[in-house]
NUMIMAR-343320 format. One record per residue: residue in three letters; y negated, z, x negated of N, C-alpha, C in turn. Coordinates in steps of 0.05 Angstrom, whole numbers, plus 5000, padded with zeros to 4 digits. Example, Ala and Ser with C-alpha at 12.3 -4.5 7.8 and 13.67 -1.06 7.14 Angstrom:
! NUMIMAR-343320
Ala511451564736509051564754506651564736Ser504551424743502151434727499951574742
//
This chain:
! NUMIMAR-343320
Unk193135487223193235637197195935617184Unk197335677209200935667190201335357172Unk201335107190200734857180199234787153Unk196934947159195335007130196735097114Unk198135267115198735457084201235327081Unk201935147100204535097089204434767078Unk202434717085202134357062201034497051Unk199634637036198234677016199434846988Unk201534957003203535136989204535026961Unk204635066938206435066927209234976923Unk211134826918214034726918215334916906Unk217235006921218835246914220935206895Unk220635326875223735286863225335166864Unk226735086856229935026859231735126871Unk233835256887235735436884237935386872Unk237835616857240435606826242535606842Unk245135446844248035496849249835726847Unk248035866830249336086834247736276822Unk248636606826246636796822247837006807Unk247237226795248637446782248537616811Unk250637816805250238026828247938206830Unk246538236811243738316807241738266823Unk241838006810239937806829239537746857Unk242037806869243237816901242538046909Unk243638216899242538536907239438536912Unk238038376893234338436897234038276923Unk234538006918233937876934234637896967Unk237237976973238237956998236738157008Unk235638447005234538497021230838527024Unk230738277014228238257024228438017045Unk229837927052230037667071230537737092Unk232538067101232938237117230538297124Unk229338407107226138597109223638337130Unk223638157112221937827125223337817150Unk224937857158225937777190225438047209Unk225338247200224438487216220738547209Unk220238497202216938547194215038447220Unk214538487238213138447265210238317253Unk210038057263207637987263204138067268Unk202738237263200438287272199538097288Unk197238147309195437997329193537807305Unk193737537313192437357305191837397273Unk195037477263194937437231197837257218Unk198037267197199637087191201737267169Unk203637287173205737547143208037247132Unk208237377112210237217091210537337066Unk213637187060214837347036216237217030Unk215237037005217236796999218636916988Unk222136766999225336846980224536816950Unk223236656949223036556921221536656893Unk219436776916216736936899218037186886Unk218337126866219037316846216837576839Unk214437486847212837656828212737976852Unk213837966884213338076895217238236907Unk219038166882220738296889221738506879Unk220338606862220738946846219339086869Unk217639006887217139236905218639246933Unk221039126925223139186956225339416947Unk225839536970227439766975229539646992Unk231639867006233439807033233239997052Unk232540207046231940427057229740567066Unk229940587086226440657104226741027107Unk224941117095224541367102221441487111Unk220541717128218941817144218542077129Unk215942117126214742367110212142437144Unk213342657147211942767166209442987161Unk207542987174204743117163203343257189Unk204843547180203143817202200443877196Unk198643907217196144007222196144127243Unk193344267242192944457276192844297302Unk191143987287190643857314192943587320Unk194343577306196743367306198043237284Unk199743207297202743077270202742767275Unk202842737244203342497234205242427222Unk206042097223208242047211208041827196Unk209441787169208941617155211141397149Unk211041237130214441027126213641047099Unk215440947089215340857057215340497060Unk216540497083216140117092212940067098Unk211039917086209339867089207140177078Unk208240347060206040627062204240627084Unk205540667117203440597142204140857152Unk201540877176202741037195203540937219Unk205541157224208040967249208341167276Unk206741377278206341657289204041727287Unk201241797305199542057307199542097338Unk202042347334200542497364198742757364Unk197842787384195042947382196543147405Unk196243497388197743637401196243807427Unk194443677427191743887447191543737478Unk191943437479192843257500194843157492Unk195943117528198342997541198242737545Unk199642627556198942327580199742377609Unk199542227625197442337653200942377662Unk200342677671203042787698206042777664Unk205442807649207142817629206943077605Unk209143177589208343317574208443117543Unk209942887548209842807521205642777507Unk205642907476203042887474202342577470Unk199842497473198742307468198542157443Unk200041947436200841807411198341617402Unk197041617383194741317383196141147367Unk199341107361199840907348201740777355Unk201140497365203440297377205440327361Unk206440417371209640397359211240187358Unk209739957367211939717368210539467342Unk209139677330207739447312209039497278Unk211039647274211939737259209839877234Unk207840017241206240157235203139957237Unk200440217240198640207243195639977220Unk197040187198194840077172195839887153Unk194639637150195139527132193639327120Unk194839157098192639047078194038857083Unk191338637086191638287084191338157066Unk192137977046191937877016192537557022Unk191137536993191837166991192237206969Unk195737116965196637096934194936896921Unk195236786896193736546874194936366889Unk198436426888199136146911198436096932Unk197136226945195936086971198136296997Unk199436356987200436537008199236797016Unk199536777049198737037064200437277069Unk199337447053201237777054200437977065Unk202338117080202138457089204338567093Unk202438757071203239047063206439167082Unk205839157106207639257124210039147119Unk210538927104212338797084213338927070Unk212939097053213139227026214439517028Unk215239567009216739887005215740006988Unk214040256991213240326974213940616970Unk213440696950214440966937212741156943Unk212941396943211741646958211541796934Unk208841926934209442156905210342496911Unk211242556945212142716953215642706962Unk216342836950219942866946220243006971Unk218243216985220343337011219843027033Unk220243197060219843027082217843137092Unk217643367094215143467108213343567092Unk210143637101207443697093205843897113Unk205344077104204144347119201344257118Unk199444047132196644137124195344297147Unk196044577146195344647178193244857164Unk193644917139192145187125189445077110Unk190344927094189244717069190644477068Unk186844267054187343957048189144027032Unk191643697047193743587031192743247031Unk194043137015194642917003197042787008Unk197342467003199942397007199942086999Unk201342036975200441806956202841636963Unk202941346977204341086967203540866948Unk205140806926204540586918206640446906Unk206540176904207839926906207239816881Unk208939766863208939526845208339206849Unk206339016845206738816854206538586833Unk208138506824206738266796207238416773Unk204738396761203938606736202438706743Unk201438826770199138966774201139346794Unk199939356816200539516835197939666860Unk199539796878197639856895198040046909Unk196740206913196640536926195640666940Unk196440816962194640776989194141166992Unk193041296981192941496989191241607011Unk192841887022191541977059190142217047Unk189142337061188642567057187842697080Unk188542947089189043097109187543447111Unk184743397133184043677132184543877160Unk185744067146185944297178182944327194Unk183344267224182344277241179444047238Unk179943747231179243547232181143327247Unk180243067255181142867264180842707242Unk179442767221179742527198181442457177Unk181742257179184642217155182642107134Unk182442187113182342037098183241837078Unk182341547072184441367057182841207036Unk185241297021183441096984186140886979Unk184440606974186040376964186540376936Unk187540426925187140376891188940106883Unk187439896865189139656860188939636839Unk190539606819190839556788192039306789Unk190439106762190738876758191738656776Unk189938726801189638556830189738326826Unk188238206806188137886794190937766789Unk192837936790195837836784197637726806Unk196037886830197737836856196437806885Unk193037806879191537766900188737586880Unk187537446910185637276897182837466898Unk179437296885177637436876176537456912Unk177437346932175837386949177137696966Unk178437806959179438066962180538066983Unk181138297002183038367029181838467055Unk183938467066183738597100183938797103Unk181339047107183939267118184439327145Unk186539357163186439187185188839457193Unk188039507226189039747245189839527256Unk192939577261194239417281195039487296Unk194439427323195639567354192539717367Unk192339677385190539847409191840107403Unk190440227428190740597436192440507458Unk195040587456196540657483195040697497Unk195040647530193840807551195941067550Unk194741177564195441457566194941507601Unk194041457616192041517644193841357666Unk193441467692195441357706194241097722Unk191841027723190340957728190440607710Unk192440487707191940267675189440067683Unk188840027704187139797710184439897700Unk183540167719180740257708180840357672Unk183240427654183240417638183240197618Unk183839987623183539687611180239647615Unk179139677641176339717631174939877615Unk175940057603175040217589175940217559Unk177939977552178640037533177839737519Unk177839797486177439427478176939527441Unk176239247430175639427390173139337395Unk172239467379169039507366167539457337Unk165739357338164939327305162439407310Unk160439587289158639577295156539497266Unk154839247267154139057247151338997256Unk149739077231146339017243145039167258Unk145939457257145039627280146639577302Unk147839397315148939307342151939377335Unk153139467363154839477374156639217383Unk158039067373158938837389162938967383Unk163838737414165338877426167438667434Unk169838627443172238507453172938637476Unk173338567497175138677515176238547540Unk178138597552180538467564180138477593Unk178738457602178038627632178338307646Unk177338097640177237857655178637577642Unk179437667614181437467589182837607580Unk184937427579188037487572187037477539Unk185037307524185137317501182837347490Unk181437427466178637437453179137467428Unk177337437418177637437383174337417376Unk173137577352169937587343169937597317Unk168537517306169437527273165637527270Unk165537717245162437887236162937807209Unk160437637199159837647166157337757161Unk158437927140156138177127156438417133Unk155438677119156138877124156738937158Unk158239117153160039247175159739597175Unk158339767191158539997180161640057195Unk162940027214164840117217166539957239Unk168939977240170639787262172640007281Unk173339997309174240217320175540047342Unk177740157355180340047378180240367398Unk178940367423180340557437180240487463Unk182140707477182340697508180140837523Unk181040957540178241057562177141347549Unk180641527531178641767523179641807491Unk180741567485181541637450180341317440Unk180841487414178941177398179641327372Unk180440997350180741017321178740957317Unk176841047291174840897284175040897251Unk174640697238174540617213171940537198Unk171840817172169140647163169140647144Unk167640457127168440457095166540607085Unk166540727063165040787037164740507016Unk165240297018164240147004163139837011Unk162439766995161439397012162639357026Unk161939207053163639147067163338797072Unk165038547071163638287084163238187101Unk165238357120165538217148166538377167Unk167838347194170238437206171038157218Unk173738257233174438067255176238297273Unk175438247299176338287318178338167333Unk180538247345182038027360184138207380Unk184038137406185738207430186737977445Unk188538177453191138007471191938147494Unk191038147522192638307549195138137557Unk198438387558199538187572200338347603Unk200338247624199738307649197838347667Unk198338327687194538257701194138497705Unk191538587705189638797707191138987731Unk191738907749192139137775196139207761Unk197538997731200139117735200339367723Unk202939457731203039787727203939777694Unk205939547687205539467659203239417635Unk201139447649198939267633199239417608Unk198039227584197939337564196539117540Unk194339337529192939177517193439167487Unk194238957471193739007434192038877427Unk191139037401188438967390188938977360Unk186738827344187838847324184038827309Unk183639067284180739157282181139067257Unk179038857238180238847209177338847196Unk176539087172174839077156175438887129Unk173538647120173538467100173038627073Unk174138717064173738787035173238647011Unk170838646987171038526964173538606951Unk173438476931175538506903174838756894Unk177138946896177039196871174639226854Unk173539476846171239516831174039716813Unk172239846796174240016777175240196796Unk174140406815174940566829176840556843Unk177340736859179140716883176440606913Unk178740406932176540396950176740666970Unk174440816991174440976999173540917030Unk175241027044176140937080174541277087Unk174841267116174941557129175541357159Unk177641457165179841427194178441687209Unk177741597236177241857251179641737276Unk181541847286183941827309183142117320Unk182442057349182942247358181142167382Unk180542457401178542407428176342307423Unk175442147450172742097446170642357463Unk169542467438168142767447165242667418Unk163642767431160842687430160342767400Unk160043067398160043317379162043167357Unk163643047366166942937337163842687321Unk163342537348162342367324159442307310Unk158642547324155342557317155642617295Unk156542797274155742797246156142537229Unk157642377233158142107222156441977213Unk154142037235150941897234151641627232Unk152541407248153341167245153141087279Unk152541267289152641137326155841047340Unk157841247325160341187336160041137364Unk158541357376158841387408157841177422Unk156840967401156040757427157240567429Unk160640597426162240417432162740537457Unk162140767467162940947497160540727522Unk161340547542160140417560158240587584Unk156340537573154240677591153640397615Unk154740257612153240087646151139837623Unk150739617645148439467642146539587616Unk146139307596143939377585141039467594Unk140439437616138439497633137739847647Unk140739947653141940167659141540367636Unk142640207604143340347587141140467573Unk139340307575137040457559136240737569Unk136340757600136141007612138741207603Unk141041107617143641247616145141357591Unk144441267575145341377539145041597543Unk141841617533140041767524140642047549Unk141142027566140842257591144042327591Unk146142187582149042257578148542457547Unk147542377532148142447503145742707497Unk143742737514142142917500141143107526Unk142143047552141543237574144943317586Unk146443097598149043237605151343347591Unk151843137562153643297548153143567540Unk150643667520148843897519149444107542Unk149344107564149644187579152144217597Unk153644097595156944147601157944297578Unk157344237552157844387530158044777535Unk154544697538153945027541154345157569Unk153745007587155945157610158645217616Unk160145087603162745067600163945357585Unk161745327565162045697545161245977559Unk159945937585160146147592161646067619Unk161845947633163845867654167045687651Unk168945907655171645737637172945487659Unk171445387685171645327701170444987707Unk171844787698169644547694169044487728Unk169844547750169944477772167244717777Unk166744927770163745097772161644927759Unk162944867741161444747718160044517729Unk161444327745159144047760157644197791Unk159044507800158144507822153944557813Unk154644797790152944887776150344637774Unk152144427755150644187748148244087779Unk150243987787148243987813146144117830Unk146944397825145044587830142444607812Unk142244587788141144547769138744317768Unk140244067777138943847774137943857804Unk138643917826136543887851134144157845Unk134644297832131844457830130344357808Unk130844217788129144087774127843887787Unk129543707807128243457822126943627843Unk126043827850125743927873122643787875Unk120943897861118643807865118443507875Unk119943307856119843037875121042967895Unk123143107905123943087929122643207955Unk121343437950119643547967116943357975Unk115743197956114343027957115042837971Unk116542687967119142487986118942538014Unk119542748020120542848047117942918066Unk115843068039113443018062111842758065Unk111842628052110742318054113042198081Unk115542248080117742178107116342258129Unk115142578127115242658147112142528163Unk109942458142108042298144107642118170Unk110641938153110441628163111841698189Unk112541938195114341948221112242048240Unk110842088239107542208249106742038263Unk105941768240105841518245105841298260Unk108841378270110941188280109541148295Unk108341268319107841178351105340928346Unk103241098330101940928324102140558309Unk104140538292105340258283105640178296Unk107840298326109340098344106539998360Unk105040118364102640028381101439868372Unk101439858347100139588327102739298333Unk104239428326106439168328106539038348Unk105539198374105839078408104038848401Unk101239028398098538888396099038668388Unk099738668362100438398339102538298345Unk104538298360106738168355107237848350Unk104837738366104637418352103537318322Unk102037528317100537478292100837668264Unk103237558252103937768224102137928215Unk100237698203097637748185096237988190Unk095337948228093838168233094338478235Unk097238388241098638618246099238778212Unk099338588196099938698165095938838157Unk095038668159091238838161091739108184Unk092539058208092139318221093239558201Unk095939468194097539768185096539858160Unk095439648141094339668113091939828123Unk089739848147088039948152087840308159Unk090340298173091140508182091540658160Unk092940598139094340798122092140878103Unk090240658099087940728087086240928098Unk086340958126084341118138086241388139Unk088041398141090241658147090641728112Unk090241598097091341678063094741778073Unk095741568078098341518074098841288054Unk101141398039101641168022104141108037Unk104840878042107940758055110240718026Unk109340818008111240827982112241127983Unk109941297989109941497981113041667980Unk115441508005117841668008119541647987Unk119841347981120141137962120741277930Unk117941277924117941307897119641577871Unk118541757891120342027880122541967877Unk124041877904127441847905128041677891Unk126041347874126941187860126841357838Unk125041577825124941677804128341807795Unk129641927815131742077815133441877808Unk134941607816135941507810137741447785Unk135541397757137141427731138141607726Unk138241837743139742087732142542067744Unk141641967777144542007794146041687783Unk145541527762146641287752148341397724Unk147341577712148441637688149941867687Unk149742007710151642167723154141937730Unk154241767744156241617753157941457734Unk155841497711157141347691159041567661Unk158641797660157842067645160142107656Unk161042207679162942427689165742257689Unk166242007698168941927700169541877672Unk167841907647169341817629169142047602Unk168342317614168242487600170542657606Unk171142657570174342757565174343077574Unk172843297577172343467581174143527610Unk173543327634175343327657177143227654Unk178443147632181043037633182343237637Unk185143287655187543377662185843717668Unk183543737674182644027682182644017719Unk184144237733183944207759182144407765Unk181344337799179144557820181044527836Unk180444727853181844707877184544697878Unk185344367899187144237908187344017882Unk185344017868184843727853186143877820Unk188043707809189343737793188943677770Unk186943467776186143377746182543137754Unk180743357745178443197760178042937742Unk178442797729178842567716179342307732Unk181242357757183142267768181442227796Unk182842137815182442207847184442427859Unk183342637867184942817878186842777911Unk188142647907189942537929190842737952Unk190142757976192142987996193642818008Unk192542528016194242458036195242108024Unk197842098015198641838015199841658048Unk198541438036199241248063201141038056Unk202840958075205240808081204240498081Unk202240388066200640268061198240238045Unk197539878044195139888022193039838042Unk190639868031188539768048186339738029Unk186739428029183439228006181339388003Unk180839367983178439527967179239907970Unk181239977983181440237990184140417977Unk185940247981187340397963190040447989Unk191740637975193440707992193740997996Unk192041217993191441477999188741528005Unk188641738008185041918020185642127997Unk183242077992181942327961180542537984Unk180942707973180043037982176843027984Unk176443027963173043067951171442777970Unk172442587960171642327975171542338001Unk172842438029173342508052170342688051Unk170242908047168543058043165942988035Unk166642818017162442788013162142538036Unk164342438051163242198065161842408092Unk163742618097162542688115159742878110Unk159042958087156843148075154542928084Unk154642668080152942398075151542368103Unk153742388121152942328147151342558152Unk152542828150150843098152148343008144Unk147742968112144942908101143742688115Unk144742568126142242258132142042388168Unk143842548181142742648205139942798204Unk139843008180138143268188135843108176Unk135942808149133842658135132542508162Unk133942468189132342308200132342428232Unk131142608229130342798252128142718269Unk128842628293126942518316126842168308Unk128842118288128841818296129941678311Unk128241428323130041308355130341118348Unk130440938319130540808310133940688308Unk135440498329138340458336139840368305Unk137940198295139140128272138540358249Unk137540498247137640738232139540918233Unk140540998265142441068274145141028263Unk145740788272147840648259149240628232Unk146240588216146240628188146840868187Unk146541118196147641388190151141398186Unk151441168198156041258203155941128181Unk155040788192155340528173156340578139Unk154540718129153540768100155340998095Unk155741198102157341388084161341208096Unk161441108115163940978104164840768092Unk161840618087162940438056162440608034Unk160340888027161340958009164641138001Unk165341158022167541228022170241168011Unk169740898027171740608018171740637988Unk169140557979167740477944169840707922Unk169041007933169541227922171241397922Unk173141227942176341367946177941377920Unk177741157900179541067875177541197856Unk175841377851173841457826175041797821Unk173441797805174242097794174242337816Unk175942537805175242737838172642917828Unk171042927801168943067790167242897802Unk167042577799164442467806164542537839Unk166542527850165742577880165742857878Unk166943057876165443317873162443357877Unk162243217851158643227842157943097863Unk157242947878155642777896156642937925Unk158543157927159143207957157443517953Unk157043607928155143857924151943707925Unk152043497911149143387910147643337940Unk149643247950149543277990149243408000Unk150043648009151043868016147644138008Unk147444007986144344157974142643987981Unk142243807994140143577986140143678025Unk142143648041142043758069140344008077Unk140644238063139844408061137244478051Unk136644298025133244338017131744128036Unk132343858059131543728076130943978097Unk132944118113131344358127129844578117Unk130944578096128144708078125444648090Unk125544518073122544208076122044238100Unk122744188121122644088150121244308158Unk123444528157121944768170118844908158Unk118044818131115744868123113844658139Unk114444448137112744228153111444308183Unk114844398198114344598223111844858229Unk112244958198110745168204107545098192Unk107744948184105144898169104444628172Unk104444518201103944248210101644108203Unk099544288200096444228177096943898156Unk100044028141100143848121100843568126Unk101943618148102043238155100843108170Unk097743268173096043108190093542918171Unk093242718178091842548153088942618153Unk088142648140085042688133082842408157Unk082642508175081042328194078842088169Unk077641898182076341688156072941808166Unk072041718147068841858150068041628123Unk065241558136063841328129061741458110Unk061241388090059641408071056541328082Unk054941428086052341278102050741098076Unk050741248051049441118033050740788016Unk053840888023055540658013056640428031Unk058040608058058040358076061540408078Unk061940568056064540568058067140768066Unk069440668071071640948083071441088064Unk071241358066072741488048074241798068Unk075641928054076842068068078342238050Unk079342528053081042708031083542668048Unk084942638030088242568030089042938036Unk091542848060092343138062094343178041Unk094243558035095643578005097843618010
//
């Protein structure tokens, strides 16, 4: 592209031998300004010495208009009318008090506009000096909307970027206004384009690079960029665009227009590998804009958490840039994150100030709703354990002959009304819940930096014991909660398999809860919470169960088979 615009360019001037001191004064510092102007991700900036029509809008002097609210301060430049500052005063970053910033600071501000002069040159804004129609430095919008107007002379035209600011919102809002655009941009119009990712914030950068990436969402669909296995990506969308968004694991910018939109383009860059403590991802989100209509164009910026309730009024499906798992997963997992668990962390949370009650609760909650199918589960277990003696006697019988031995057992279960699914099915039923749980809790901002216990911040892994070493796939400490549900696991699969002599069953009892262990050492200390209470109750409603079985042994005896005289055939009542 550079190659491009530069054969195709225009022949520059002459340079006069000499200049008035006038003319030096304008000029010299914009050539200063062109050598400090930081390149955006996969764009192109320029400012020809020569281009006259774009040097009434240079300054030398960079000044910062700062902008109070309840929920965070902003900061602005007159270099580029960008923002160069939003921290959010309600979160921190992890084990720190500094608050949480969403704006690269190394990009010499956030917002800006992409243009193609008549000559063929490529411009941004972040270039430019523009004038402020507020004389202080600071802005109170903590009571009532404020406002805050830059605009730039360019040609014979100009351009003006106004914010607007409401107490106890995350939304900025932004209007482009361009007068006589035809003087200094072409009919195919501009970029408006967020430059820089979401800082991480989390101590965690690797599992946060998975979680972080930009977004467009075009055609109903969600499509997406992200850095997890490429150092580089880039997506480019023609046709409307309802909105374009950049965030990490629990903040996200999202940008949407109020007017036509033609396209987006997406584009990222990771530099450091995934496990460095450096990593760091930039991104760069750009909505295609037509040419000026008479109006001003009209934006709405939402910066801030990713919280469910922020973006549901939007009505645009912000939230499904948040990664629910597999499209296969997701169709279940959305829908049970967004309209059963958030709902419900919500309103338990309002009467319990306690988020660590709050998942014990959860679990309590959801094993008495599953109760009925688990109780079902366990007596169909306790069925096939009835059973047992009988199978192995089939298997002796049969042991040379599959077939017969697969007819014997199919016979049996028919005449006993055992179903061999029957343990099966319930517990597969439970599944999409305990999946969207797994997927729901490590990335819900709600546990961010909230402690239980020993655990300081359930977001996190609650660490007691660091080790003087790493160990593959495991890490170099023992999580609290994790220790604990490994041993809850073993508890549960002891009392689940009562009177089995089954060696490899056995085995499987240690086997399995210390690879989940291994797996679950590095995850949230809420998701292991939740699964060491989900255990712990699931142990307890098993002797439940058991001991009713005990006392009411009736129920797992099978309905003996009885022959139909008129039909010829088994039939038999299934025990209830």
């Amino acid at each position: 592209m550079v190659v491009w615009l530069t054969w195709l360019a225009p022949e520059p001037a002459p340079v006069q031998p000499a200049q008035s001191i006038s003319d030096s004064t304008n000029v010299r510092p914009q050539v200063d300004m062109v050598q400090q102007a930081p390149p955006p991700v996969g764009a192109v900036t320029a400012l020809a010495q020569d281009d006259s029509t774009f040097v009434k809008s240079q300054n030398v002097q960079t000044e910062h208009i700062r902008v109070e609210t309840d929920l965070y301060t902003a900061v602005f430049s007159n270099k580029g009318g960008t923002l160069v500052s939003f921290e959010l005063k309600e979160y921190h970053k992890f084990e720190s008090e500094d608050a949480v910033n969403m704006v690269d600071t190394t990009k010499g501000g956030s917002v800006a506009i992409m243009f193609m002069s008549p000559g063929n040159r490529s411009y941004d804004t972040r270039s430019f000096f523009f004038t402020p129609d507020e004389e202080s430095d600071q802005i109170d919008a903590t009571e009532a909307e404020r406002s805050l107007t830059y605009q730039v002379g360019i040609g014979e035209g100009s351009l003006a970027f106004t914010y607007t600011f409401t107490p106890g919102s995350y939304e900025v809002g932004l209007a482009v206004q361009q007068t006589n655009a035809s003087s200094y941009s072409t009919l195919e119009g501009y970029e408006l384009s967020w430059v820089g990712g979401i800082p991480f914030t989390e101590g965690d950068h690797k599992d946060e690079g998975l979680k972080s990436g930009a977004y467009a969402r075009s055609g109903g669909e969600v499509e997406s960029i992200t850095l997890a296995s490429e150092t580089y990506d880039e997506l480019s969308l023609n046709g409307s665009v309802d909105w374009i968004a950049v965030k990490n694991k629990y903040f996200a910018m999202a940008l949407m227009a109020d007017v036509p939109t033609l396209g987006a383009e997406l584009v990222g860059e990771r530099f450091g590998a995934v496990t460095d403590s450096y990593l760091r991802h930039d991104y760069m989100a750009s909505l295609e804009v037509a040419a000026p209509g008479v109006g001003p164009d009209t934006f709405r910026m939402y910066i801030g958490p990713v919280i469910y309730k922020n973006f549901s009024p939007y009505g645009v499906k912000l939230y499904d840039m948040v990664d629910y798992g597999w499209d296969f997963f997701e169709i279940i997992t959305r829908p049970l994150a967004k309209f059963v668990f958030i709902p419900a962390f919500t309103y338990l949370h309002d009467v319990i100030p306690s988020y660590g009650l709050v998942i014990i609760l959860l679990a309590l909650l959801i094993k008495v709703i599953l109760h009925p199918l688990t109780r079902s589960s366990f007596k169909s277990m306790g069925k096939m354990r009835e059973l047992q003696p009988r199978m192995e006697a089939i298997k002796e019988k049969f042991a040379d002959n599959p077939q017969k031995q697969q007819e014997a057992m199919m016979k049996m279960y028919k005449e006993t009304g055992v179903n061999p699914l029957g343990g099966c099915l319930p517990m597969l039923l439970q599944y999409p819940i305990i999946i969207a749980l797994w997927q729901f809790l490590p990335q819900a901002i709600e546990l961010r930096q909230q402690g239980f216990l020993w655990a300081a911040d359930l977001s996190a892994p609650d660490i007691i014991l660091h080790l003087p070493f790493e160990i593959p796939f495991f890490g170099n400490f023992v999580a609290g909660f994790t220790l604990l549900m490994g041993i809850s696991m073993v508890f549960q699969m002891k009392v689940s398999m009562t009177n089995q002599n089954n060696l490899q069953a056995k085995i499987f009892t240690y086997v399995f809860p210390v690879m989940i262990f291994v797996i679950f050492n590095k995850l949230a200390a809420g998701l292991n919470l939740y699964y060491l209470c989900y255990n712990v109750l699931t142990a307890f409603q098993q002797k439940f169960v058991n001991k009713q079985i005990h006392e009411h042994p009736e129920e797992l005896k099978a309905a003996p088979a009885k022959v139909d005289p008129k039909r010829g055939k088994i039939t038999g009542k299934k025990s209830k």
